[in-house]
C-alpha positions in Angstrom: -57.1 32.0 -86.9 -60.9 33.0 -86.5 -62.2 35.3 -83.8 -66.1 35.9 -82.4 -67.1 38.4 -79.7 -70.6 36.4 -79.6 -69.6 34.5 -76.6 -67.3 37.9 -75.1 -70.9 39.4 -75.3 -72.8 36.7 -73.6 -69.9 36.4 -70.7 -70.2 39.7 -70.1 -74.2 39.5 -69.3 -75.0 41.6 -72.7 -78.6 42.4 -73.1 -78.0 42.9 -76.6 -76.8 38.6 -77.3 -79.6 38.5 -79.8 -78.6 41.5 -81.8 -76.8 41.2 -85.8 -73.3 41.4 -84.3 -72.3 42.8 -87.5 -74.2 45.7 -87.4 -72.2 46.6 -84.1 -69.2 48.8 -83.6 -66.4 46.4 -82.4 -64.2 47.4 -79.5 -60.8 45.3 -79.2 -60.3 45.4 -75.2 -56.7 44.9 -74.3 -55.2 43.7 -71.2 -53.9 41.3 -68.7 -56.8 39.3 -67.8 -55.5 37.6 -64.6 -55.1 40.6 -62.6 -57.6 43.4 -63.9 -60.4 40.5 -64.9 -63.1 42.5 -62.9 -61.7 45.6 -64.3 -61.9 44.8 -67.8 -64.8 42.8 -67.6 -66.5 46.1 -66.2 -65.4 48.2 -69.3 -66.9 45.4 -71.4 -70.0 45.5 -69.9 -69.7 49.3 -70.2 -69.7 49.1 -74.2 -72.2 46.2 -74.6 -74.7 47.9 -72.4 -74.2 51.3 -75.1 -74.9 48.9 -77.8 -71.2 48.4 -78.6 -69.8 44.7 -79.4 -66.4 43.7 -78.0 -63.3 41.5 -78.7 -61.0 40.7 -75.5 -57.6 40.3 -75.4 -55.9 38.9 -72.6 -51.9 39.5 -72.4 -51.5 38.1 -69.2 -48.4 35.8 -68.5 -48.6 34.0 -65.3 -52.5 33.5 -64.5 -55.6 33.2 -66.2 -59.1 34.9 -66.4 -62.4 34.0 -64.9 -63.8 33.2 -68.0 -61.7 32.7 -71.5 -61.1 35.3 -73.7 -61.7 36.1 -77.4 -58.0 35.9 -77.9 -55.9 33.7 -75.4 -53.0 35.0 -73.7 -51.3 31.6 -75.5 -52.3 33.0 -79.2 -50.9 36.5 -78.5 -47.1 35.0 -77.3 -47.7 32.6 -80.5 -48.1 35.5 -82.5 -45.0 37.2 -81.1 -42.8 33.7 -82.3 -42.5 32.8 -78.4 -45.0 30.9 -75.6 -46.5 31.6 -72.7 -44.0 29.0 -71.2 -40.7 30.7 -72.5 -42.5 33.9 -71.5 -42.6 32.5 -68.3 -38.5 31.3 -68.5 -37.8 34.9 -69.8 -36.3 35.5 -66.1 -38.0 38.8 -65.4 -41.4 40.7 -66.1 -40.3 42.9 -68.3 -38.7 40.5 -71.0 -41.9 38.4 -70.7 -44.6 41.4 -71.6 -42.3 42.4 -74.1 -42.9 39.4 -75.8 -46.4 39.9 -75.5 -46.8 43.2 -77.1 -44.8 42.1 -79.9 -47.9 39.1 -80.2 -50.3 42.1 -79.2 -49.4 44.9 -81.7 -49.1 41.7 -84.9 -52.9 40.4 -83.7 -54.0 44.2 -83.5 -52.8 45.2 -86.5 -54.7 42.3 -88.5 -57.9 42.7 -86.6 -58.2 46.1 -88.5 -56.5 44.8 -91.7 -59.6 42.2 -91.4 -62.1 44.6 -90.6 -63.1 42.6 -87.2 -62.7 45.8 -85.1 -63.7 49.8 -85.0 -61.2 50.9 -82.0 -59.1 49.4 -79.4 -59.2 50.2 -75.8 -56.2 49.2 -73.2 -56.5 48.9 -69.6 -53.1 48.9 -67.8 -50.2 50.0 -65.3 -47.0 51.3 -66.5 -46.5 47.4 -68.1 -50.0 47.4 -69.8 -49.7 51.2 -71.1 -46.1 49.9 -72.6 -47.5 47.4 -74.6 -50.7 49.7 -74.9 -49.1 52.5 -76.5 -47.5 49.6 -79.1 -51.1 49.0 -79.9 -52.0 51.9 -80.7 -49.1 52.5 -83.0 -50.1 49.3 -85.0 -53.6 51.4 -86.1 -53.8 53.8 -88.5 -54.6 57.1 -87.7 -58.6 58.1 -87.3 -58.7 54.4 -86.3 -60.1 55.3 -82.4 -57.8 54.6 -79.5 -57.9 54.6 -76.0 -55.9 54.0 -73.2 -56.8 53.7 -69.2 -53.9 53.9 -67.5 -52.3 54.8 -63.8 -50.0 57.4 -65.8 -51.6 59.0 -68.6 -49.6 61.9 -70.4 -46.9 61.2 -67.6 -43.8 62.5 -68.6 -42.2 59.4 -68.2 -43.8 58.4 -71.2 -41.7 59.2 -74.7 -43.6 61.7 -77.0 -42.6 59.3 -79.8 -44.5 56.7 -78.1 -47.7 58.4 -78.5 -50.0 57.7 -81.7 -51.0 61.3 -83.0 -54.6 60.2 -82.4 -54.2 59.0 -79.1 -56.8 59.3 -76.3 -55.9 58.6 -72.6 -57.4 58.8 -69.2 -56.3 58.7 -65.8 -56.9 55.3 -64.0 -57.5 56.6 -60.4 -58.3 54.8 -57.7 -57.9 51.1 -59.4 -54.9 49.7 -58.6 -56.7 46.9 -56.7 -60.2 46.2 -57.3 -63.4 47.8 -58.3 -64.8 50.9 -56.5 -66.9 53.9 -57.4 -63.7 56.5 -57.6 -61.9 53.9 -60.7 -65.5 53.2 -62.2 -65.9 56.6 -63.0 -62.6 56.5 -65.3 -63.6 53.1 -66.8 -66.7 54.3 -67.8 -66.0 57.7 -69.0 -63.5 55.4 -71.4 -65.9 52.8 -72.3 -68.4 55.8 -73.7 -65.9 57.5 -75.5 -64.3 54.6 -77.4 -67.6 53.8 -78.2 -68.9 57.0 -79.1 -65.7 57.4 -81.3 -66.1 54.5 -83.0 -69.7 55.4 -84.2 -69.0 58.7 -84.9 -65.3 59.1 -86.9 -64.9 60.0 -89.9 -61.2 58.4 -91.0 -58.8 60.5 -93.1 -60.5 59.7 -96.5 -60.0 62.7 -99.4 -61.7 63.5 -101.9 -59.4 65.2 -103.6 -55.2 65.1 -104.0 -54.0 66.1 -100.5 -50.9 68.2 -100.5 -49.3 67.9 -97.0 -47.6 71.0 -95.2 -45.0 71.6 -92.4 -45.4 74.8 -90.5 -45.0 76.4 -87.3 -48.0 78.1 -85.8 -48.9 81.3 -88.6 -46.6 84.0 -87.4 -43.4 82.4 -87.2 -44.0 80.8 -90.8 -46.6 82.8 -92.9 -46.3 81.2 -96.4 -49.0 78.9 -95.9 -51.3 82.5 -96.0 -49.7 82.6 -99.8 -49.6 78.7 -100.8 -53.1 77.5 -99.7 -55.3 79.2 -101.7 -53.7 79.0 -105.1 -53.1 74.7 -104.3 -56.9 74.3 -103.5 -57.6 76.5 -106.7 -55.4 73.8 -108.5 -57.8 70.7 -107.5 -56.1 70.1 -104.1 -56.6 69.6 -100.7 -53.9 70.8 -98.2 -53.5 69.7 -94.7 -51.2 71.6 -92.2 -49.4 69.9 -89.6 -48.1 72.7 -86.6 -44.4 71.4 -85.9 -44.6 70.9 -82.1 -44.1 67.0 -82.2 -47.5 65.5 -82.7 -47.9 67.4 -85.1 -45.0 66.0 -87.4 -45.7 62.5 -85.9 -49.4 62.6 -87.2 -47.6 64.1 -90.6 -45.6 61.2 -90.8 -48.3 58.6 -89.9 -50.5 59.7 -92.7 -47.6 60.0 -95.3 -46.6 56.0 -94.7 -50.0 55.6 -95.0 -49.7 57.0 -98.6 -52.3 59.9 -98.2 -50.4 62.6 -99.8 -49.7 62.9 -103.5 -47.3 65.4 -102.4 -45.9 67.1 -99.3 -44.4 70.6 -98.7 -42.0 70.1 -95.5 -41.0 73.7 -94.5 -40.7 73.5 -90.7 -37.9 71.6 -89.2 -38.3 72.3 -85.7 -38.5 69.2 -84.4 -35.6 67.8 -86.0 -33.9 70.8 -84.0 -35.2 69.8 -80.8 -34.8 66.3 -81.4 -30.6 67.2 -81.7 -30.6 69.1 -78.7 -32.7 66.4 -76.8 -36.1 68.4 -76.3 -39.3 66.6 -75.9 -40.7 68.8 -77.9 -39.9 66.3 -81.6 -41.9 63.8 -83.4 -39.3 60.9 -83.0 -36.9 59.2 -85.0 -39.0 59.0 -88.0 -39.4 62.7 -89.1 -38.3 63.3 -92.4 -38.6 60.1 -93.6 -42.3 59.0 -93.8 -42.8 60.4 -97.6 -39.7 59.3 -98.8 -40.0 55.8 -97.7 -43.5 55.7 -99.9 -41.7 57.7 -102.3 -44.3 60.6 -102.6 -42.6 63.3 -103.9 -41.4 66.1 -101.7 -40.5 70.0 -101.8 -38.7 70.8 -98.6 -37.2 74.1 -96.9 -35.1 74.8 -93.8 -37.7 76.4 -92.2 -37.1 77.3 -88.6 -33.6 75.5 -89.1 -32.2 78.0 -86.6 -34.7 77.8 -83.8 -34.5 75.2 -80.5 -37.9 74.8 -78.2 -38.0 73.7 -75.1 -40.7 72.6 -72.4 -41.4 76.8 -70.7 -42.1 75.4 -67.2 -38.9 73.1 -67.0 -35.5 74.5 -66.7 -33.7 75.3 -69.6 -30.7 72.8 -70.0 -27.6 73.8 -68.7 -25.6 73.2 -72.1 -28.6 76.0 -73.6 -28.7 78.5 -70.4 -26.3 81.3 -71.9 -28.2 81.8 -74.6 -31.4 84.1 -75.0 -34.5 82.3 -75.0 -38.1 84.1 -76.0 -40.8 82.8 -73.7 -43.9 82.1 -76.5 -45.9 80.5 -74.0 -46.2 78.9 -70.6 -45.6 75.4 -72.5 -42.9 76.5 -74.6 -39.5 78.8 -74.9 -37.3 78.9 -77.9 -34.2 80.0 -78.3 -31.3 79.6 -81.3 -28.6 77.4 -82.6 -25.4 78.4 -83.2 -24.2 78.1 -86.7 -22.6 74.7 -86.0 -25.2 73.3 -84.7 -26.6 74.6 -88.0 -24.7 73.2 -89.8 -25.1 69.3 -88.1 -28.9 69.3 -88.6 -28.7 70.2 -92.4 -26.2 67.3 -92.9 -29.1 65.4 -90.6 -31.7 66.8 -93.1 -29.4 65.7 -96.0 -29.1 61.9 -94.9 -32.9 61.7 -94.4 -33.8 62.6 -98.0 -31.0 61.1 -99.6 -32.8 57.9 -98.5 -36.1 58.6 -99.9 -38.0 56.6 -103.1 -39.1 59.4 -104.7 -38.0 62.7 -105.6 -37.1 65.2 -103.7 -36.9 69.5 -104.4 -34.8 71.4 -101.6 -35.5 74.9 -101.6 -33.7 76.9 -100.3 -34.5 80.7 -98.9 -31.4 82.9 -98.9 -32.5 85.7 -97.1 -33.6 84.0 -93.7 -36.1 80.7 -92.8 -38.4 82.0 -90.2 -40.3 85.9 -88.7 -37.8 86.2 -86.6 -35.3 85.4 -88.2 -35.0 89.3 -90.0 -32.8 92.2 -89.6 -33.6 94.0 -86.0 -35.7 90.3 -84.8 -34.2 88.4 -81.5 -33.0 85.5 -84.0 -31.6 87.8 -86.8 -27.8 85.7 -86.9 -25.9 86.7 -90.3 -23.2 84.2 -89.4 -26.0 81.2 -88.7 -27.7 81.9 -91.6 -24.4 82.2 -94.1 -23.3 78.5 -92.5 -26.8 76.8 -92.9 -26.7 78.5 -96.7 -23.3 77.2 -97.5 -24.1 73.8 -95.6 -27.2 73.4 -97.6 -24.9 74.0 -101.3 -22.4 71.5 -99.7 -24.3 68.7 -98.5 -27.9 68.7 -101.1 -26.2 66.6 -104.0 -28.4 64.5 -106.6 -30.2 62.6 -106.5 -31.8 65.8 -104.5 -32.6 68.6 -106.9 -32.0 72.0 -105.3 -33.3 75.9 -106.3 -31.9 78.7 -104.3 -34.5 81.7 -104.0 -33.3 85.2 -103.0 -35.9 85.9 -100.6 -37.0 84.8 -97.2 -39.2 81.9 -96.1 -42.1 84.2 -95.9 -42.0 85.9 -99.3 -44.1 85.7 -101.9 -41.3 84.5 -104.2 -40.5 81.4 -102.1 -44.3 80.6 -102.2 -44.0 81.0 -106.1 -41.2 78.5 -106.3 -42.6 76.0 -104.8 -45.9 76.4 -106.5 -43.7 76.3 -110.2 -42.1 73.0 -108.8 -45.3 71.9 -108.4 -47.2 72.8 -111.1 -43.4 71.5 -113.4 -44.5 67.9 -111.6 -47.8 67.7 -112.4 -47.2 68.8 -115.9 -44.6 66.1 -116.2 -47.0 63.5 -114.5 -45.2 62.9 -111.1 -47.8 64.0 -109.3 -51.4 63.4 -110.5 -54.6 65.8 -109.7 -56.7 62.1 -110.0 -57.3 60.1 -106.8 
């Protein structure tokens, strides 16, 4: 299958037809063609008139545009194994756009692979921004996305839905039609893809890129005592703040393969994923190195500490328990040494599945600031369980050192940096790009 934006260009009234369309950033516009046609054909004309070319994409189902498309509603069910017909026999809406975004997110995905676009943009409802936020996922991250949609950043949608490099804005005032109020938004979007597009600079090292877990600089310090002596080694390091997009962007660029090697100390977001906070990077955490088998040191970091959202109420099951206001965004509190217990065995399963090798280190004397003799999280009895947990359940193929120290000592930095420099000796991981 072959695509053009030539004729997208001169449909959309481009002054810019005669232009080398290679020489042209590409925008893949996304989204249902029979009902937002004025709307999308708007944006279009947004980009081509900034000197931007663009590839449409119509998911629609039941009607069809005012003009064809660069990619037919019929090509994107085809891609997702179905028709438009058996779309249409699905028997509701939903069922019939699912099939769609599994065509959408397949044709998206090999647009980049192909190098046909620069960015995507998506125009939609809450049905569009479902199969939107799909699209997005398909691109690799520093690839530009951008989504229009009547509930951007909603909490209705899922954190895990959301591509760490995601860009969203408010469709206001176009629900039904064009009018100054909903041009404003489409636009604003238009630019900014655009602009994106000409201006990133994708994730491209270098030099080896250690990746690091932490959790903002005072709760975990030891990146203050690892950074400098990794870059003095030939590396790069890149350090992810455990909040939930932060690990999700970790993870994204770990399948991607962009880390010789990753230090995972913070698991705060496996926490909160256990408990059922918002605040997690979704079902993949822990798992993104392994599956490419880069090799990995990892520490139970922040393995006693729960966040949740500081202007929501805290969940009944969590209300008896002390809880440290950090911000207006976010309150944490502790888990009992159960609970402790339950998310190492979590920890365990993860890296007992990975490819490549794996280094637990483990910090005897506590795994985050607070978590020190006269701190609000000082818990001798949640500390002993998660240590004896750890010895119980980190078996080979997992390789683990115990350090008398805490997380934030210079000796734990030190071990990890020996485990290190032992791999690189021994050729596991490699200082050349």
């Amino acid at each position: 299958m072959q695509w053009t934006n030539t004729e997208t260009l001169k449909r959309r009234g481009s002054n810019y037809e005669d232009v080398d369309i290679m020489s042209k950033k590409t925008i893949l516009v996304i989204g249902t063609y029979d009902t937002k046609d004025e709307e999308l054909n708007y944006i279009c004309n947004c980009i081509a008139a900034q000197g931007g070319a663009v590839l449409s994409m119509d998911v629609s189902v039941l009607g069809d545009p005012s003009a064809p498309t660069d990619i037919s509603k019929h090509q994107v069910a085809e891609a997702g194994g179905s028709t438009i017909q058996l779309a249409i026999k699905s028997g509701d809406e939903n069922s019939a756009m699912q099939i769609m975004a599994r065509g959408a997110v397949i044709l998206t995905s090999q647009l980049h692979a192909s190098g046909k676009i620069d960015a995507m943009l998506a125009l939609g409802g809450t049905m569009g921004t479902d199969l939107a936020l799909d699209c997005a996922q398909a691109l690799p991250m520093g690839v530009p996305k951008y989504v229009v949609s009547t509930v951007s950043f909603s909490p209705i949608i899922p954190a895990d839905r959301l591509s760490p490099d995601i860009q969203m804005i408010l469709w206001a005032g176009g629900l039904y039609g064009l009018n100054s109020v909903c041009k404003s938004a489409l636009s604003q979007a238009a630019g900014a893809v655009l602009g994106s597009a000409k201006s990133v600079e994708p994730p491209k090292a270098d030099r080896p890129v250690i990746g690091m877990m932490s959790l903002g600089t005072s709760c975990l310090s030891y990146m203050k005592l690892l950074r400098d002596p990794l870059e003095s080694r030939g590396f790069e390091v890149a350090i992810f703040h455990a909040t939930g997009m932060g690990g999700m962007a970790f993870e994204s660029l770990a399948r991607q393969g962009y880390f010789v090697a990753v230090m995972d100390f913070a698991m705060q977001e496996l926490a909160n994923s256990m408990v059922g906070s918002v605040i997690n990077a979704g079902p993949y955490r822990l798992t993104g190195a392994g599956s490419k088998g880069i090799p990995q040191i990892v520490a139970p970091g922040c393995s006693d500490l729960i966040d949740f959202v500081g202007w929501q109420e805290t969940p009944s099951a969590y209300a008896d328990r002390p809880f440290h206001e950090h911000n207006r965004l976010i309150k944490s509190s502790v888990l009992r040494p159960e609970e402790r217990r339950t998310l190492i065995q979590d920890i365990a399963k993860r890296l007992q599945a990975s490819k490549g090798p794996v280094h637990f280190l483990l910090p005897t004397q506590g795994v985050e600031a607070w978590d020190k003799y006269g701190e609000p999280a000082y818990d001798p009895d949640g500390l002993s369980a998660m240590v004896d947990e750890v010895r119980q359940v980190i078996k080979m193929p997992l390789q683990l050192t115990e350090v008398d120290c805490h997380i934030n000592d210079q000796a734990f930095a030190d071990m990890a940096l020996k485990i290190l420099d032992d791999w690189v000796a021994s050729g596991v991981v490699r200082l050349e790009l």
